[in-house]
Each structure stands twice: as C-alpha cells, then as structure tokens.
N, C-alpha and C positions, 0 to 999 in steps of 0.2 A: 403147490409150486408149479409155473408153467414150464414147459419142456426147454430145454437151449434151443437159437436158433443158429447156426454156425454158419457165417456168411463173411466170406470173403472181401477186402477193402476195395474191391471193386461194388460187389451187391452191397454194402453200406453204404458206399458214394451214393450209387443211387439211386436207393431208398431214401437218401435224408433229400438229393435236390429232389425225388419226386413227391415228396411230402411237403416240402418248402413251394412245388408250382399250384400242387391241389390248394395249398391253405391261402395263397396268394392269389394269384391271376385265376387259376381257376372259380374258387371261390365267388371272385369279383363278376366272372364270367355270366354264373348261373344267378346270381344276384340280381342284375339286370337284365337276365332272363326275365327272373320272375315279376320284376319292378314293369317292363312292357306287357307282359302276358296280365297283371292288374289293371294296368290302365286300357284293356279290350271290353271291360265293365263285368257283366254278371258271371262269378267263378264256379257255378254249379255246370254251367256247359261250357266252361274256358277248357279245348284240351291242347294248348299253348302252356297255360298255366300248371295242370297237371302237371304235361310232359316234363315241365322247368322241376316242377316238386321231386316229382321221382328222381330228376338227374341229379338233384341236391343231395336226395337220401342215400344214393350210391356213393354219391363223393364223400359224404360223410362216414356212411359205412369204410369204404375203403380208408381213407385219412385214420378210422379205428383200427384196423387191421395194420396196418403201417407203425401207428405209433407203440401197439402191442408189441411187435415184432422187433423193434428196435431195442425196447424195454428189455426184452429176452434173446438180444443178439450177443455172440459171444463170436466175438474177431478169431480168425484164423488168421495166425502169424507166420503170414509165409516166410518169412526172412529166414527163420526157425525148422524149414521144412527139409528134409532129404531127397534125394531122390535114390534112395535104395530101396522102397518099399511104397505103392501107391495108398494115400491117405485124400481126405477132403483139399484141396488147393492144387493137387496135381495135374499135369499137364499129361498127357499121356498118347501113347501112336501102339493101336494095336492092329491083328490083321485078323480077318475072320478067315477064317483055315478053309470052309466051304467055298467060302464064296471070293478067296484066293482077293481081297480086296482090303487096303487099308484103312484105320480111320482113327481122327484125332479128335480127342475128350480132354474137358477140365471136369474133374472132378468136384463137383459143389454141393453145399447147402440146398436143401430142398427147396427154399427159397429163391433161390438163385437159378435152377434148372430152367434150361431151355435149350431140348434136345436140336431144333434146326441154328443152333448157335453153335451146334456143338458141347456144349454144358448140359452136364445127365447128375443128376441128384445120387450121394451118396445113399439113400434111402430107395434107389431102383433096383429094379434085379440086377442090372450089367453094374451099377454101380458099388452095390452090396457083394456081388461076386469078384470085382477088382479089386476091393480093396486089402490091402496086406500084402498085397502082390508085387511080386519085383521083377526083373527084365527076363525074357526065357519062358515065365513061366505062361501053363495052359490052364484056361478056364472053362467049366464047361456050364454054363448059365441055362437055366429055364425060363422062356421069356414068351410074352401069347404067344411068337408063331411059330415055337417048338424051341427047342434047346441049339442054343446057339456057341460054337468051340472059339473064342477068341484068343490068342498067343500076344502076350504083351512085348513089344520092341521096343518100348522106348519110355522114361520116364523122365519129367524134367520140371521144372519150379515154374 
C-alpha cells in the first residue's frame, strides 16, 4: 500500500489543472515537436528529434508521477482545523529568537513544500519540530546550519 499524500485544496487544485495542461496542450506541444523534427529526414543524426523524444519521456514521466500522487492524495479539511495547536494546513508567524526576526509558514504536504513560498513540508526539520505546537511555545530544531530556537506567535487557518 502506497503511503498518504496529504495535500491541501490548494496543491490538489494544482495538481489536477497541472495534469489537465501536461495531457493537453502540452502534449500537443511536443507532438508536433516531434512531427517537424521527422520531416528533417534521416532520425539516426536528428538531435531535434531526440531532443523532442526526451522532452516527451519526461512529460510522461511526470504525467506518472501526478497521476500516482492524486491516487494517494488524502485532502486536508481545513474547514476542520484549529488553531490551538499547529498541524499540516496551518498558517503560522514565528520568530527566530537569534536572529530576533520574524517569519510566516504554511504548514504542508510534502508535496506541496516550497520553502521561497513560504510553504515548508510537514516532513522537514522545522516542520516536524512545529508541529503539536501552540502559541508561546519554544522550539529548539536541528537544521544543516546548526540548531535553530524559533518561539511560535501566532497560529491561524
């Protein structure tokens, strides 16, 4: 049995249009990619043709990857959510006590993680050390560039 993927109705949104533009336009794209890179004649020195091939096999790679991921997606019902305790969907403002500076996280799905967004994966160190955590409290994280003290302020849907 494949593992839950826990993704928020945001990363389902889009997951499903970025799977709907791969199998679509995109598709269509490298298709006629590869339909002009044919008609340049002999395919043993086309690297036109190639290129087009590879760029297919990654879309399709990925298009696997997507559709697996959806299969073993399990929504996060924010509606559902508290904010007395940070869990996957929260919204969160903490301060690093060093470095006397704040900063604001959504807590997500691994999938979803995209730290210059601000979205840090439940599955992280900072992520994995916040979670259970409610407003007051102090975390003390191991992280590559040493152990980092972050005090949570603020928790919100």
């Amino acid at each position: 049995m494949a593992k839950p993927i826990m993704l928020t109705a945001e990363g389902l949104k889009q997951l499903e249009e970025e799977l709907d533009f791969l199998k679509g336009e995109k598709r269509k794209e490298i298709a006629e990619k590869i339909k002009v890179a044919r008609s340049y004649g002999d395919l043993s020195e086309n690297s036109e043709y190639d290129d087009a091939k590879n760029e297919q096999a990654i879309l399709e790679a990925r298009i696997v990857t997507i559709e697996a991921t959806l299969k073993n997606a399990v929504l996060i019902d924010e509606s559902d959510m508290n904010t007395e305790h940070i869990h996957i969907g929260s919204k969160i403002k903490v301060e690093n006590i060093k470095m006397g500076k704040t900063f604001e996280y959504k807590i997500v799905g691994s999938n979803e993680s995209n730290p210059r967004e601000g979205k840090i994966s439940d599955e992280s160190p900072i992520g994995v050390g916040l979670l259970g955590k409610k407003v007051g409290d102090v975390v003390e994280i191991e992280a590559p560039a040493g152990v980092i003290a972050l005090k949570v302020l603020e928790i919100s849907k």
